[in-house]
C-alpha positions as a Markdown table, in Angstrom:
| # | Residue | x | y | z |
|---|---|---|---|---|
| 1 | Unk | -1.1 | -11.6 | 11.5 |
| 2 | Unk | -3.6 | -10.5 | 13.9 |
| 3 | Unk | -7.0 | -10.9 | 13.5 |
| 4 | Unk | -9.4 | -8.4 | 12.4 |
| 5 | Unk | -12.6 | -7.0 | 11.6 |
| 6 | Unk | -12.8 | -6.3 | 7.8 |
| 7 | Unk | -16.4 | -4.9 | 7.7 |
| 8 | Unk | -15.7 | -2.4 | 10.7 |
| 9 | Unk | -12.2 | -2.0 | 9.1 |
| 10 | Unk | -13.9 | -1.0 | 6.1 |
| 11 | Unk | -16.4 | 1.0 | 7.6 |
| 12 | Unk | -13.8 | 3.5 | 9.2 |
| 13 | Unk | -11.2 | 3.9 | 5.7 |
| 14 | Unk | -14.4 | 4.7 | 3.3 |
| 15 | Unk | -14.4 | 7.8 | 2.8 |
| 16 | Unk | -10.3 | 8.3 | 3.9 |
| 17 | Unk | -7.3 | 9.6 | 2.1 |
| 18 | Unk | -4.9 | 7.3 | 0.5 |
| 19 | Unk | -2.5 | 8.5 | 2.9 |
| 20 | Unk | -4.9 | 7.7 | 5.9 |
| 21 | Unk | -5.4 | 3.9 | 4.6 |
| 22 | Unk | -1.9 | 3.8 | 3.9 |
| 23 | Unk | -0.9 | 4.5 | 7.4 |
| 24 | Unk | -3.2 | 2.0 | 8.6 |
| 25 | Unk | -2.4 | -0.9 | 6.6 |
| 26 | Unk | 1.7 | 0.0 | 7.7 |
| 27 | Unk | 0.4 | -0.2 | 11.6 |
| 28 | Unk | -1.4 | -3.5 | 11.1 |
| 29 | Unk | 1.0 | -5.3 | 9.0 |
| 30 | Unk | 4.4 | -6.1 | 10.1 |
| 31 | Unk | 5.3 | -7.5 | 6.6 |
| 32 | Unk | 4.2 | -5.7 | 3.9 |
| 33 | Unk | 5.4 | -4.3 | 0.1 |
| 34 | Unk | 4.0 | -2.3 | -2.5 |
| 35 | Unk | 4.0 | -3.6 | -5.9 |
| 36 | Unk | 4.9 | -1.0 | -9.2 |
| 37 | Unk | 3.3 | -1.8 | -12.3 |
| 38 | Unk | 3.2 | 1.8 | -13.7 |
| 39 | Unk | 3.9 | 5.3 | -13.2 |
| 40 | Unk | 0.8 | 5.9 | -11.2 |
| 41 | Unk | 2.7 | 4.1 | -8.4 |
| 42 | Unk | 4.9 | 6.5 | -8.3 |
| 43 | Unk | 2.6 | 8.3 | -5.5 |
| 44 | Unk | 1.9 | 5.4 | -3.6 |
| 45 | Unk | 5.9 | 4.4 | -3.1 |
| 46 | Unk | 6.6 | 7.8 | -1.9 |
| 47 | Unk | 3.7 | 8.7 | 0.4 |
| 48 | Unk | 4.9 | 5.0 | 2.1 |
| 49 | Unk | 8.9 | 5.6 | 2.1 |
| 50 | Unk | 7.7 | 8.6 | 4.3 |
| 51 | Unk | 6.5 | 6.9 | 6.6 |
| 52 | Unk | 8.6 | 3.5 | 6.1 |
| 53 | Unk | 11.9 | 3.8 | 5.3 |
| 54 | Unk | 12.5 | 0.3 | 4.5 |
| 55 | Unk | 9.5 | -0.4 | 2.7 |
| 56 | Unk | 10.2 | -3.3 | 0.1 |
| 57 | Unk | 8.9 | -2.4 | -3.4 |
| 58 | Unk | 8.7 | -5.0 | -5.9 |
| 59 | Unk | 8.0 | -4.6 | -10.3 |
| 60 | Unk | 4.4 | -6.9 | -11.3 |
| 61 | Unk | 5.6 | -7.5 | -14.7 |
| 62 | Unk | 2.2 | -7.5 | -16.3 |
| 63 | Unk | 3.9 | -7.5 | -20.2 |
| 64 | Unk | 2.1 | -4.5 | -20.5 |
| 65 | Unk | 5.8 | -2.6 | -21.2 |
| 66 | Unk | 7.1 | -4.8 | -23.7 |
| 67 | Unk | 7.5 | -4.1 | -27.1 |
């Protein structure tokens, strides 16, 4: 991983669009996943297969869904 600059990194995604911090954090990182807990995910998985075809995804089993 390469190092970085979290305040300035901050600074410039503040007042950015999901899709905006999203691109960034795909350029920086070479290794990355998203994790689904819920259907508000959804968005997030498919804004980044857009851009990252092989984009891993992985299921946080929280226990909220069990019964």
């Amino acid at each position: 991983m390469n190092e970085f600059d979290i305040e300035a990194l901050q600074t410039e995604l503040q007042q950015k669009s999901p899709r905006i911090i999203l691109k960034k954090a795909l350029a920086l990182f070479d290794n990355i996943a998203i994790s689904f807990s819920g259907a508000e995910d959804v968005v997030l998985i498919d804004m980044a297969l857009t851009m990252k075809k092989d984009i891993r995804v992985f299921c946080l089993d929280t226990g909220r869904f069990t019964s």
